[in-house]
N, C-alpha and C positions, 0 to 999 in steps of 0.2 A: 546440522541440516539432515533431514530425513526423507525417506521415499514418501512419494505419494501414488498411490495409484489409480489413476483415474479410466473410464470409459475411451472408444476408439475416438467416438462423437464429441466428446468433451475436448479429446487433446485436439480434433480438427475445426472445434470452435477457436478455442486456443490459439492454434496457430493463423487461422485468419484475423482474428482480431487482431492479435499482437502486431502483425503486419500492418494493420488500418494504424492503432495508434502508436505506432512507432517503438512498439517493445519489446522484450525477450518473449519469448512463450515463460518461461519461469518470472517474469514481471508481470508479464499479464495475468497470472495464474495468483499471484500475490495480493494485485491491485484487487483482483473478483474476490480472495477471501479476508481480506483486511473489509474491502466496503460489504459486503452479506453479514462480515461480525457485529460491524455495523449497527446495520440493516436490523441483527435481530435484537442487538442491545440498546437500541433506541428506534423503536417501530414508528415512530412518530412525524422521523425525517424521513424527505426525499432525497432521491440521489444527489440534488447539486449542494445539497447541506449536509449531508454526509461528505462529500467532496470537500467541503468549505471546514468540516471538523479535522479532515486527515491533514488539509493545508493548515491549518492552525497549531496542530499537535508536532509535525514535523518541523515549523519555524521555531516553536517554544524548546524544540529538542535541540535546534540549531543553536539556539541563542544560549543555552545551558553549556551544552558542547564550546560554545566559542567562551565563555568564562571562566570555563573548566582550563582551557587551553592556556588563555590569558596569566590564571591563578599560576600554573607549572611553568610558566613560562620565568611570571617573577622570583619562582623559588631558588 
């Protein structure tokens, strides 16, 4: 984990948001630059598809993760 340094206005956007959607200011800060990486590695989607890729990519990570679990578990 590393610092980040961001403006005064950023971290008070930060913390308002996070509030609205129920997250850490360090979640919120995550969620804005996982979707902008996004954003600029597929310019083509909107945010609810963007949205719909990181749901997608976290379930395939879930379902790996429970395999993986599964596989140690019978060894």
């Amino acid at each position: 984990m590393g610092i980040v340094k961001i403006t005064e206005q950023m971290h008070a956007n930060l913390r308002l948001t996070s509030g609205a959607m129920s997250r850490s200011i360090n979640s919120q800060a995550e969620h804005w630059l996982r979707v902008g990486m996004m954003a600029e590695l597929n310019p083509g989607l909107c945010y609810s598809e963007i949205c719909q890729k990181l749901i997608e990519a976290e379930q395939q990570a879930g379902s790996v993760n429970q395999e993986l679990t599964l596989s140690l578990e019978k060894a």
